[in-house]
C-alpha positions as CSV (number, residue, x, y, z in Angstrom):
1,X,77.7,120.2,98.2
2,X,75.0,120.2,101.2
3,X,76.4,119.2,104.8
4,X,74.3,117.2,106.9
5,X,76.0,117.1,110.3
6,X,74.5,115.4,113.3
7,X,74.2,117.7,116.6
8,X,73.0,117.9,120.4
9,X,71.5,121.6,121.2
10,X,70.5,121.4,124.8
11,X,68.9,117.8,125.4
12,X,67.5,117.8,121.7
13,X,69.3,115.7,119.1
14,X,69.0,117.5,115.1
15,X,70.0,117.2,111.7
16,X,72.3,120.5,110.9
17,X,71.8,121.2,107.1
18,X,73.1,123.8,104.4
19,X,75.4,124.3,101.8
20,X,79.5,123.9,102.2
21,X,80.4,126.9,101.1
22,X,78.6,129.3,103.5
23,X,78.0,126.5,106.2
24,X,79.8,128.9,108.7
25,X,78.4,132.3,108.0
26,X,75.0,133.9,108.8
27,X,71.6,132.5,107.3
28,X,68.6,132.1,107.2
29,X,67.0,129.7,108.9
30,X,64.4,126.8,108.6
31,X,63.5,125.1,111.6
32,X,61.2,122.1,110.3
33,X,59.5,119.4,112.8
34,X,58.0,116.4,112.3
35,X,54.6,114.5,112.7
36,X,53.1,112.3,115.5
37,X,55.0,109.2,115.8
38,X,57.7,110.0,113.1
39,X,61.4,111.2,113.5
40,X,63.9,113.8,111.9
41,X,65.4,111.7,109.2
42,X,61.9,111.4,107.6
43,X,61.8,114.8,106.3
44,X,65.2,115.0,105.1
45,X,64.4,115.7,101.2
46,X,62.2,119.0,102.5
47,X,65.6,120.0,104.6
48,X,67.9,118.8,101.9
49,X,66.1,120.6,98.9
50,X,65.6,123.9,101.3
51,X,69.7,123.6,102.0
52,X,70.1,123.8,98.2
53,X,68.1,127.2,98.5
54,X,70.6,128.4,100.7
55,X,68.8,128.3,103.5
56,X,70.3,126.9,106.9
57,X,67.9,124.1,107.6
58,X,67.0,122.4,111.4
59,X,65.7,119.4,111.8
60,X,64.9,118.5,115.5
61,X,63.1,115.4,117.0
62,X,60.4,116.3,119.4
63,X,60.5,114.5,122.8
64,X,59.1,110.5,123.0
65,X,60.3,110.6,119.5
66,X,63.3,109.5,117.5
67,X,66.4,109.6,119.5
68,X,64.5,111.4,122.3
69,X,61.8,108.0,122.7
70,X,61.3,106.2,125.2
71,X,59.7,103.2,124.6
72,X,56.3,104.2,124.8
73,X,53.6,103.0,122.7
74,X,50.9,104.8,120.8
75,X,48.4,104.7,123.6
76,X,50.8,105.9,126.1
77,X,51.6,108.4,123.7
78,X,48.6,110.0,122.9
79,X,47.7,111.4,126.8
80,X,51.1,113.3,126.0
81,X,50.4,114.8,122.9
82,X,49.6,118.4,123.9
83,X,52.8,118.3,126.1
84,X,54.5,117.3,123.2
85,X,53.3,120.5,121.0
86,X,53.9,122.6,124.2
87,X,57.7,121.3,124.9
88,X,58.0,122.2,121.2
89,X,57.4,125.4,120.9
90,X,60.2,126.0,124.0
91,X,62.4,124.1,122.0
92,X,62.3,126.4,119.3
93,X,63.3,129.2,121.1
94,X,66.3,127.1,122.4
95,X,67.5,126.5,119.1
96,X,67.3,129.5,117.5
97,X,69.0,131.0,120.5
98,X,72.2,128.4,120.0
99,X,72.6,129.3,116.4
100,X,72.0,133.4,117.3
101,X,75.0,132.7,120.0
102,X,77.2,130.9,117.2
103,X,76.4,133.8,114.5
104,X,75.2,131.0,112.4
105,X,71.8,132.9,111.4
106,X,70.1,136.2,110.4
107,X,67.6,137.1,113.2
108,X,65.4,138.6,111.0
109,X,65.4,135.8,108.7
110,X,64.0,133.0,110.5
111,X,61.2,130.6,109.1
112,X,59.4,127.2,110.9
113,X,57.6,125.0,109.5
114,X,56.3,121.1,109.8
115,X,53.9,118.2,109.0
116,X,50.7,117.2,111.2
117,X,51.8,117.6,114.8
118,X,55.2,119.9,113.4
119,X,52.3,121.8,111.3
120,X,50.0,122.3,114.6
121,X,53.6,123.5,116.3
122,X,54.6,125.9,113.9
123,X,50.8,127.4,114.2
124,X,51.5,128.0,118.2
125,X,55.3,129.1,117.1
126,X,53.4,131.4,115.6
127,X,51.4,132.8,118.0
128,X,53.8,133.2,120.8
129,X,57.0,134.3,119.3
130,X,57.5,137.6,116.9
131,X,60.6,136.5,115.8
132,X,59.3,134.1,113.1
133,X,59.1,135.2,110.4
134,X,56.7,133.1,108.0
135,X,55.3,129.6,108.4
136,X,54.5,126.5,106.4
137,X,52.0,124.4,108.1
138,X,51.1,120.9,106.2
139,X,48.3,119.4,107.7
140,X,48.2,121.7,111.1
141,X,45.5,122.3,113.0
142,X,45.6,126.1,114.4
143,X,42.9,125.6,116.5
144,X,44.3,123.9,119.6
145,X,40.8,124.6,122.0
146,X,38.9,123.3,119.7
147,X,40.6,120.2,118.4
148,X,41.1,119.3,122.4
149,X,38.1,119.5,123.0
150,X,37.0,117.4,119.8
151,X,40.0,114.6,120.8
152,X,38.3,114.6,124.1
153,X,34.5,114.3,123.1
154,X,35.9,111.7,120.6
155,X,37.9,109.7,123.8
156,X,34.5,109.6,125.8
157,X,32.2,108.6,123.0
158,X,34.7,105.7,122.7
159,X,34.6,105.0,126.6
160,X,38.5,104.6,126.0
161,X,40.3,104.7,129.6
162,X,42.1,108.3,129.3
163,X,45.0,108.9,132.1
164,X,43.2,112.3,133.1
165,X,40.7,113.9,135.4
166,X,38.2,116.1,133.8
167,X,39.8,119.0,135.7
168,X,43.4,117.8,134.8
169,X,42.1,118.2,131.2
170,X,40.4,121.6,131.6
171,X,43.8,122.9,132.9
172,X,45.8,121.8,129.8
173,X,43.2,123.4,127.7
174,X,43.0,126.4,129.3
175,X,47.2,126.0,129.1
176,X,46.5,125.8,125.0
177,X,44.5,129.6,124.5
178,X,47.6,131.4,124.3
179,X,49.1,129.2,121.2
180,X,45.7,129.0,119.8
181,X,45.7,130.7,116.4
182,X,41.9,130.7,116.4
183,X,41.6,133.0,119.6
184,X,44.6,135.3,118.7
185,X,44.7,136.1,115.5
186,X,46.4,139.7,116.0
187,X,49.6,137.3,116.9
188,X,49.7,136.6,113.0
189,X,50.7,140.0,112.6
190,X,50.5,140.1,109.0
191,X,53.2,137.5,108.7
192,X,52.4,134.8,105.7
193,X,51.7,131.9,106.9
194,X,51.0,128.8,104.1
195,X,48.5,125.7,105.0
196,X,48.6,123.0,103.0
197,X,46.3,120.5,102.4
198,X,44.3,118.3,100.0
199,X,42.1,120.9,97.8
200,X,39.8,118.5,96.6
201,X,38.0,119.0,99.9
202,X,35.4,121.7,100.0
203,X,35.0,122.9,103.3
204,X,35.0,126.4,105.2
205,X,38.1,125.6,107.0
206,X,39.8,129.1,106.5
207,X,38.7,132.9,106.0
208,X,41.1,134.6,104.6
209,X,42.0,137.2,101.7
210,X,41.8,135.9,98.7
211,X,40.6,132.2,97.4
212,X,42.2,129.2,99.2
213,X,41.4,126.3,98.0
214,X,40.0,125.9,94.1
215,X,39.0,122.1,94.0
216,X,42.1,121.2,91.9
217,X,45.5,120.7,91.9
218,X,45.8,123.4,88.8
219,X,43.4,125.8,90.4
220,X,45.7,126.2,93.7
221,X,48.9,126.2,91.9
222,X,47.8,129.0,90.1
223,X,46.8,130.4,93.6
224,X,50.3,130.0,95.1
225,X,51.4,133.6,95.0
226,X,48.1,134.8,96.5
227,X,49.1,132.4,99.7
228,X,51.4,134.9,100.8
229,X,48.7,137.1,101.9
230,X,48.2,137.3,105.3
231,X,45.8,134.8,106.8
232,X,42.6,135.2,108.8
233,X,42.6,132.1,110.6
234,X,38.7,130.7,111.7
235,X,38.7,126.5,111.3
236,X,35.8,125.4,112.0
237,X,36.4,121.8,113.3
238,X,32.4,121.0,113.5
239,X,31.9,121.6,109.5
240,X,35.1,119.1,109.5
241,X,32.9,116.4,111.6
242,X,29.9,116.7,109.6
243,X,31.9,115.9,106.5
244,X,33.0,112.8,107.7
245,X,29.5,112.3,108.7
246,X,28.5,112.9,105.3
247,X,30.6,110.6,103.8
248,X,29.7,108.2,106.1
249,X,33.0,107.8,107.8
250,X,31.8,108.9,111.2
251,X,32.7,105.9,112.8
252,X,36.4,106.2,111.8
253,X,38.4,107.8,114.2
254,X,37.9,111.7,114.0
255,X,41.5,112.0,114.5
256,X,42.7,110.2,111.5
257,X,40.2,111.6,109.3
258,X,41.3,114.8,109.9
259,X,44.6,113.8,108.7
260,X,43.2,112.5,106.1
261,X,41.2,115.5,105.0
262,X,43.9,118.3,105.3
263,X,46.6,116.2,103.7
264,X,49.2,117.8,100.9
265,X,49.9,117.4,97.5
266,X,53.6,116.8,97.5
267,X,54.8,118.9,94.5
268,X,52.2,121.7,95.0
269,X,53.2,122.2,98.9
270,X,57.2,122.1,97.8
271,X,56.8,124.5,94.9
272,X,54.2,126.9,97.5
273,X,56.3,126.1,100.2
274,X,60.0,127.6,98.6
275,X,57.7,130.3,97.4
276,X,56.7,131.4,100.5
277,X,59.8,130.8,102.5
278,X,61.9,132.2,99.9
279,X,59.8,135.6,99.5
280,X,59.5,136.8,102.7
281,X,63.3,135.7,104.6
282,X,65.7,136.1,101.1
């Protein structure tokens, strides 16, 4: 049977997940964070199938979301979204340091992982702290300068009214090099670290090892075990904006589109993401 108690660590409401019968001794850990505008509870099947793995499973709602909101509305939200990713990535370190002080984990054991914005977290988990040790990052972006930047150009070009000076906005991206992937890979440190995302789409997104993406959902299953590799992380977000130009969808909201473009296969991400959770933690 898989508990699923409800907790307060610090200021940060989670779900608490794992099996019964070794609830209360050491494991290893998942931490796994949601998306933009989502909540906890909506990645309970990852948690729930991860718990019946045996690992002990996390799942934490980032701040202006779920039972840490607000009230704020998209709009109001966006400005915030850096901060969001930043407070994150403390948070982390807060959890894991509750379960540590309740002998509830293995310290050497310890994997994150998350969707959209909790992808784009666990890549800056990543690059600041050494105790992680391997990632899952569905639909995150590791290459916080650059995607900044390109939510900024994207903001002007659409003459939207953005709650920030020009120097205000340099300071937060100069705040991001440090969790950027991109600009530190050494921080990787040979750690596996799994992206998923739609392998239909052909672009030059990551240079890495081995063969990433195969243009079908056959081709990268086959591929799974080679995931594990370490990664050489280089996204190049301008290929990624003359796609959409390409396919004539320049217009849409870059944003979105890049969402669109790096989203999962469901059953191919699970069945790569136990792999690669399970390998290098159990």
């Amino acid at each position: 049977m898989i508990i699923i108690e409800k907790e307060l660590i610090g200021q940060i409401p989670v779900l608490h997940l794992g099996k019964e019968t070794t609830f209360n001794q050491e494991l290893p850990l998942i931490i796994f964070i949601h998306g933009f505008q989502s909540a906890k509870e909506h990645n309970l099947h990852y948690a729930y199938l991860l718990a019946e793995k045996g690992f002990r499973v996390l799942l934490p709602d980032v701040i202006h979301h779920g039972e840490r909101e607000a009230g704020l509305s998209e709009s109001q939200m966006m400005p915030r979204f850096w901060e969001m990713v930043l407070q994150t990535i403390q948070d982390l370190s807060l959890l894991k340091d509750d379960l540590l002080s309740r002998k509830l984990i293995e310290p050497e054991r310890i994997g994150v992982a998350g969707t959209s914005m909790g992808g784009i977290v666990t890549n800056g988990a990543l690059a600041a702290y050494e105790w992680i040790s391997a990632g899952v990052s569905l639909m995150g972006n590791p290459s916080y300068v650059a995607y900044a930047e390109l939510q900024m150009e994207e903001i002007k070009k659409r003459k939207v009214n953005f709650p920030a000076t020009d120097e205000e906005v340099a300071k937060v991206i100069e705040q991001l090099k440090p969790f950027d992937l991109s600009l530190n890979q050494d921080k990787l440190s040979d750690r596996p670290l799994l992206f998923g995302m739609e392998p239909k789409i052909r672009l030059c997104l990551i240079n890495m090892h081995t063969v990433f993406m195969k243009g079908s959902k056959q081709g990268m299953t086959r591929q799974k075990e080679k995931l594990i590799l370490s990664l050489t992380l280089r996204l190049d977000i301008r290929s990624v904006e003359k796609e959409c130009l390409r396919q004539q969808t320049g217009s849409r909201n870059i944003y979105c589109q890049l969402c669109k473009m790096l989203k999962y296969s469901l059953k191919i991400c699970y069945d790569a993401y136990t792999d690669i959770m399970m390998k290098p933690i159990i």
